[in-house]
C-alpha positions in Angstrom: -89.8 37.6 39.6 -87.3 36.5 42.0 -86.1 33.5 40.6 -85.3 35.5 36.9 -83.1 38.3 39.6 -81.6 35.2 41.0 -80.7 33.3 38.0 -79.8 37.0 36.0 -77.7 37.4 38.7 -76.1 34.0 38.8 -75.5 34.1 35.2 -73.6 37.0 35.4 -71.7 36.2 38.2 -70.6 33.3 36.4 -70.2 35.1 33.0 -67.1 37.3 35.4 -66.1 34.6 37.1 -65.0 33.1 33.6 -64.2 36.3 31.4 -62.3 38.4 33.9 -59.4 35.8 34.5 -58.0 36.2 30.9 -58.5 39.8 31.0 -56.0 39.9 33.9 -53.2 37.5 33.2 -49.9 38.5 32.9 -47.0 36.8 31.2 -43.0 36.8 32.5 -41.6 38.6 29.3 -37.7 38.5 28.9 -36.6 41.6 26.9 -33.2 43.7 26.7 -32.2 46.8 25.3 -29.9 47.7 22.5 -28.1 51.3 21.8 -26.4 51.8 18.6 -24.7 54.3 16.7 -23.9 54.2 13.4 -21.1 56.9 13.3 -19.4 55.1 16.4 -19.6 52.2 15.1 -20.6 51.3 19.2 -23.3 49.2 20.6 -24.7 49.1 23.9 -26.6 45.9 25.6 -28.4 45.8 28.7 -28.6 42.2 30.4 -31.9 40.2 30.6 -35.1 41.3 32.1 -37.9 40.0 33.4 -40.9 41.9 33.2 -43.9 41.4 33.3 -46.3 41.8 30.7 -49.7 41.3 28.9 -50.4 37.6 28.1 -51.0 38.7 24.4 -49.2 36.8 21.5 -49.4 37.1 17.7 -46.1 34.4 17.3 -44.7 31.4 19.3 -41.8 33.8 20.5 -42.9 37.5 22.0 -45.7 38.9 23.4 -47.0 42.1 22.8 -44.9 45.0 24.8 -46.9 47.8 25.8 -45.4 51.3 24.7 -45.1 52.4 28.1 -43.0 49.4 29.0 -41.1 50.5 26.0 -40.5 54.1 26.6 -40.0 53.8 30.1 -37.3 50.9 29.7 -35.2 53.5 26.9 -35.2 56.0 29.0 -34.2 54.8 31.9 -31.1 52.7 29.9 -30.4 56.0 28.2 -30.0 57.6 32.0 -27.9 54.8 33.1 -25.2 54.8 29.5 -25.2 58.4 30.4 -24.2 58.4 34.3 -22.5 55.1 34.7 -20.9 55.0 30.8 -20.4 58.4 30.3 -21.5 58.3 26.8 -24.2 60.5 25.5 -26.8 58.8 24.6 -28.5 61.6 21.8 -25.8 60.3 19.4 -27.5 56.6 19.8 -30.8 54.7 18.8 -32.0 52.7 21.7 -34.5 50.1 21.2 -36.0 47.4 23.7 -36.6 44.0 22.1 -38.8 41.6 23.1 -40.9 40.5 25.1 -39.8 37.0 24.3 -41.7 34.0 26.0 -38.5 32.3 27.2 -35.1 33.3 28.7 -33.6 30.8 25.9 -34.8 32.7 23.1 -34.1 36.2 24.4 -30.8 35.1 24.9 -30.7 33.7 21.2 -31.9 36.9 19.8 -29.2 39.3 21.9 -26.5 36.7 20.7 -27.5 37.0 17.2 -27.8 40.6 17.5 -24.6 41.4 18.9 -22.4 39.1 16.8 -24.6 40.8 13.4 -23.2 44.4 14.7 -19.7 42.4 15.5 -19.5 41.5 12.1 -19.6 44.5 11.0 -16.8 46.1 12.6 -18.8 47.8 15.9 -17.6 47.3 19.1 -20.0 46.2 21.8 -20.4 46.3 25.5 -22.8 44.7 28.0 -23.8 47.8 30.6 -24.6 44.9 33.4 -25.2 47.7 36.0 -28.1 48.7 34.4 -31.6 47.3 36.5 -35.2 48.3 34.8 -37.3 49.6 38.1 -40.9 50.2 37.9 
């Protein structure tokens, strides 16, 4: 009886010892955030940031942002285009984009992003006092 506790035991200690890890990884995720109004013709862009984030990935780019990552990043950009830009932000989508796996590619995406909107006649600025705090 002893020896089945101790080997029930060991087996689930060593079961833990090799699920958990996964289960806690995180990833560094490089994401930005984009305002834009249509009837403005304005864009908004927030530098880089490193966040991190769930080591969960459906493509070789991004992983999987959590929604609260997401909201709390908007709002918090929407505070700062407010205070420091003096623009009201209710007359602007914001988005976050991201979290891509490299600093390369998230710098390729807001790149493409911004010259797309450029092309079309908006005007863009990078808000590079903004900082994303937990």
């Amino acid at each position: 009886m002893m020896k089945q506790t101790l080997r029930l035991t060991l087996l689930l200690l060593m079961t833990f010892l090799i699920a958990a890890p996964p289960c806690w990884a995180k990833a560094k995720g490089y994401l930005y955030v984009i305002s834009y109004s249509f009837t403005e013709k304005k864009i908004f862009l927030s530098p880089i940031i490193i966040e991190k984030v769930r080591d969960v990935s459906y493509s070789d780019e991004e992983y999987v942002t959590e929604v609260e990552l997401i909201q709390k990043m908007e709002t918090q950009f929407q505070q700062h285009m407010s205070s420091a830009g003096g623009v009201s932000p209710s007359k602007y989508t914001t988005a976050v984009r991201g979290a891509f796996k490299s600093k390369a590619i998230a710098d390729m995406r807001l790149k493409e992003e911004r010259e797309r909107y450029l092309k079309k006649g908006y005007s863009a600025k990078v808000l590079t006092g903004f900082a994303y705090s937990d």
